[in-house]
Each structure stands twice: as C-alpha cells, then as structure tokens.
N, C-alpha and C positions, 0 to 999 in steps of 0.2 A: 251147672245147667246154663247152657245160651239160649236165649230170645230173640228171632230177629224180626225186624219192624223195618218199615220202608223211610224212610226219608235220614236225618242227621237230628244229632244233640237238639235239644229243645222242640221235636215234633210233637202233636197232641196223642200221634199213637204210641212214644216212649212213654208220657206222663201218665196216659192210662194203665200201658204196660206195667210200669212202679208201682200204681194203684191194687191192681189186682196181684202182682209176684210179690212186692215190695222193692225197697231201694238198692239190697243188695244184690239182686241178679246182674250176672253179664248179657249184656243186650249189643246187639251187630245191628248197623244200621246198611240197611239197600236202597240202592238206585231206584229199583223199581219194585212193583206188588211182584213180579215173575220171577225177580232175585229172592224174596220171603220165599217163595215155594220153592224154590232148587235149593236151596239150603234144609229146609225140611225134609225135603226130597231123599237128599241125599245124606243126612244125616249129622251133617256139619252142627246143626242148631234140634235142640231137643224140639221145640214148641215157636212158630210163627206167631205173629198180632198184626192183623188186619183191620181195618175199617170196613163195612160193610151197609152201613145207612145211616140219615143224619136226618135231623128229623124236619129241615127245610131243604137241605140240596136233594134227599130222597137216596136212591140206593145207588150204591160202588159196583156201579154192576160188571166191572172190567174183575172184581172178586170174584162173584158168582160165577162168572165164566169160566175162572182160573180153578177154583171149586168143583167146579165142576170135570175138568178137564186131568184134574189131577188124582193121585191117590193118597188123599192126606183125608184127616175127620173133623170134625169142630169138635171140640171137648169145651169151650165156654163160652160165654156170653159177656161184655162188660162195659158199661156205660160209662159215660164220662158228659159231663155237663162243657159245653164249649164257650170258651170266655174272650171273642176276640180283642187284641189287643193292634192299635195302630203305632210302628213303633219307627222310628228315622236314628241319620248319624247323631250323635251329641252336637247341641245346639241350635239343631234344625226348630223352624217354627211350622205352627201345623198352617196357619194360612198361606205358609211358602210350597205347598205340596201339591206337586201337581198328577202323580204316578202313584198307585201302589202295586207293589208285584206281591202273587201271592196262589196261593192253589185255584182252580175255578171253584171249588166248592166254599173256599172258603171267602171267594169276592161274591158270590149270590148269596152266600150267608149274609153278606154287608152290606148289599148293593143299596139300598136305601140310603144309609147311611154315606158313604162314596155319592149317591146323586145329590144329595143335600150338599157336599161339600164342594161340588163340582172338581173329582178325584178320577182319574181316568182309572179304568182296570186292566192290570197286566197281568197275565195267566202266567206262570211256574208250575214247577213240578210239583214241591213243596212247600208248605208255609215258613218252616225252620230253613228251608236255603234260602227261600227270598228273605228273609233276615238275614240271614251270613252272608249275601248278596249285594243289600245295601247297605250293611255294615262297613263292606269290604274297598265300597265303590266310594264315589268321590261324589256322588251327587245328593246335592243337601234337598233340593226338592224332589226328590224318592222317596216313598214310605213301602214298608211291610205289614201285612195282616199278621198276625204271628201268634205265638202264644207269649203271656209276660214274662214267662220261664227264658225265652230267649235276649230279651232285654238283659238279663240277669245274664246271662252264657256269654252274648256278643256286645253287653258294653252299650246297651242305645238307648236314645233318647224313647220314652214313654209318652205320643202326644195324644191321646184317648186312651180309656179303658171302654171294656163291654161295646164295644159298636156294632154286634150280630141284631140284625132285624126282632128278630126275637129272644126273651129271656128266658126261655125252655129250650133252647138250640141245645141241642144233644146228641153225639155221635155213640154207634155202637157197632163194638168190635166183637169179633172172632178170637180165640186162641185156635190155633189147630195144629196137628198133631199125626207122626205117623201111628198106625194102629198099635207097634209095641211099645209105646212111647204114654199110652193114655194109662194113668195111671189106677192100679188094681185095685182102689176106691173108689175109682170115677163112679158117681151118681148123675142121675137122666131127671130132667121133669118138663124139656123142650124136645124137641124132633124136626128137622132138617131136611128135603129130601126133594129130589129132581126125579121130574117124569116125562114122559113124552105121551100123547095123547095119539091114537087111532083116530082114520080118518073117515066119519061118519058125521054128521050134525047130532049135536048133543053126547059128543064123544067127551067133551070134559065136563061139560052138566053130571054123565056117570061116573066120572072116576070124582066129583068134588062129594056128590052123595055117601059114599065111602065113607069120609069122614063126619057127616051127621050122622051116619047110620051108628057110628062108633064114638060120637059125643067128643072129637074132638076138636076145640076152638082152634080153627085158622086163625094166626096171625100176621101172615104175610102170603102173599100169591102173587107172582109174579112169572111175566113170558121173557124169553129170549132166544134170539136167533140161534140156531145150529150153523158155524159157519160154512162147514163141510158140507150141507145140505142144506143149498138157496133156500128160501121161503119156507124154512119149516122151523120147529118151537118149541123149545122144552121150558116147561114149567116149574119153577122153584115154588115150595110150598111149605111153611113152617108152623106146627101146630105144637099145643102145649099138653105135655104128656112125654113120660121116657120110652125109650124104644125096649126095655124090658116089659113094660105091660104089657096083659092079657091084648087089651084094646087096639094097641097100637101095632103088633104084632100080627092081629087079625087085618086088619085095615091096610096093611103095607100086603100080605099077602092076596088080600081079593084087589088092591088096585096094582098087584103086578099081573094078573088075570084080563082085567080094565085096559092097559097101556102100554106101549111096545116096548117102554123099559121102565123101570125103575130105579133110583140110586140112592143109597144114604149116603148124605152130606157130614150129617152130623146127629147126634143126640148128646145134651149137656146140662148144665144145674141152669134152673132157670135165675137171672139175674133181678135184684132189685135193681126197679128204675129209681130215679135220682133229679123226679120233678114233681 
C-alpha cells in the first residue's frame, strides 16, 4: 500500500500519515496538493493525506477545491497536535536570525512569536523544504519553522521548541480514497458534502433547515467560489452522522430537491481529537 502526501521527509502531513497507517507504510512525497490527487486519480497510490484546517490558520481551502473538483472520497479524518519547532544550520545562534522560511500557515501559526523576536517571515511551499533549504544553504542567520522530526532528518541546530501562538494548534487531515479502494469495513459516523444553493433570498436559510429538521450537528459550513462560474458559491457542509443512516439519507435526499447540486465528499469514522 502507497500513501501520498504533499511536501518531503519530515512534513507534519507524513508524521500524522505514520500516526494513523503506522511506520511501516510506503509513503511518496508531492510537489504539490494536485500532485496527491493525480496519483490517487490515477491509481499509482492506494489512499492520499491532506491537510484540511488548522485550528489558527482556519481551512486549506486550495483542498476543498481540489475535493471538490475531483472523483476521490474522504474515508478519514486524523488529528495531529502541531508542535512548531525554530530550527537553523549547526552553530547558528538564535539572536543571529534574521529570516525564517517556512509554509504561510505555519508563519501565522507563529507570527507572535517571529514579532517578539523581530524575525522577518518568508513564505515556502513547505515546512520540511524550508528545512532542507536552509540546511542546504550557507546562511547562518536563516531559520526554519519545521517540525523537530526534521532537525533529526536534516542535521540542525534546535533554537526554540513549541513557538505556535497557541498550545492547542492542531491540524486535521483527510485520507481519501478512490471509491474501490475504501475499504469493505469502512464505517461512517461523519458526512462530507458540497452543495450549491438556488437563487432566491433565504435559499440557504432552507437547505441549512434540512439538517435541524434531521437532528444533524453542523460541524463546518463553509462558501467557495465556482471558478468556472464568476460570482457564484458552493457550499462545503460537514455534519456528524454516517452517510448509511436512515437520517442522513433522508436529508441528502430533500436537500438535493432544495439545491441545484449536491455532492458527497465524503463519509468516515469520526476522529478523537487530541486537545
């Protein structure tokens, strides 16, 4: 079984990845989130790992997009506590740093901490490449946001632990999956699902009714642009409940009556959090 996850060795979506498969899966690391889903796609990798919200930077919405756009499912859900870690070449001092390169989410994770230090923020793709970045590089006043897993992989100096704004910073991932690929135990007790709303005032007032009428807790609601279609919105909605219930079966049927589309994303075991 292959896994593929976006970034290189020491990412936070590998670590979690290990968390939930364990250590011994083979795991392929992408350039980008749209490299995880052609690979799913296409069958090269049984099951993707995505990021999908964090509970300071808010949601990966360049995911849902991608989620949306494609034919794969969410089959899990899996948290991971985030621990950033400020790491430089061997030797470097922290009051000699003047840069850290690092993902955007995960320099607003820290920006507090970066302003108290007077540390410029420099946006990357990845947290794990801005480590192997200025691992690589020759500049001793450069640091990396990173995870400490990378210190360990690329050999650096350690000069803070935990510098995330908050000590509940918590990301959480997706596994997803082609539909023959979810496996013939999968169990449900989350729901997933993209709609698009008619256009009358209090057109999404009735389709959110739906879901009280059917006693399901929204956990997430959220809008997004259609690109293909300027100025229009599909709405990501996730409530707690599997997509085999009576309830939710019912509710997915009168809000595809409600709204010009409907789609499942996903239905999966619902995750312990881990704060």
């Amino acid at each position: 079984m292959k896994v593929a996850f976006q970034g290189i060795r020491g990412a936070y979506s590998e670590m979690a990845l290990h968390d939930h498969f364990g250590k011994t899966v083979e795991t392929v690391g992408c350039e980008s989130f749209d490299d995880v889903f052609d690979l799913v796609n296409s069958g090269a990798v049984t099951y993707g790992f995505i990021p999908v919200e964090n509970t300071i930077a808010g949601t990966v919405v360049e995911n849902y997009d991608l989620l949306f756009a494609n034919d794969v499912l969410v089959i899990a859900e899996v948290y991971l506590p985030i621990r950033h870690t400020l790491l430089a070449k061997k030797g470097a001092r922290l009051e000699s740093i003047k840069d850290a390169l690092s993902h955007p989410h995960a320099l607003k994770q820290c920006k507090a901490y970066l302003k108290l230090k007077n540390i410029r923020m420099v946006p990357t793709y990845d947290t794990a490449g801005a480590a192997k970045a200025v691992a690589s590089g020759d500049r001793m006043n450069c640091a990396a946001i990173a995870s400490e897993l990378c210190a360990e992989i690329y050999d650096m100096e350690i000069l803070e632990h935990n510098i995330q704004t908050n000590s509940s910073n918590t990301t959480r991932f997706f596994v997803i999956a082609k539909k023959e690929n979810i496996p013939a135990d999968h169990v449900t007790g989350k729901t997933t699902v993209a709609f698009k709303t008619r256009h009358y005032p209090g057109a999404l007032v009735d389709c959110l009714k739906i879901f009280q009428k059917y006693s399901l807790n929204l956990t997430k609601l959220e809008s997004r642009p259609i690109p293909e279609t300027p100025w229009e919105y599909v709405f990501y909605a996730a409530f707690e409940a599997g997509i085999d219930s009576d309830e939710v079966k019912s509710a997915i049927g009168e809000l595809t009556l409600h709204a010009l589309f409907v789609k499942l994303l996903g239905s999966y075991p619902k995750a312990e959090k881990c704060w």
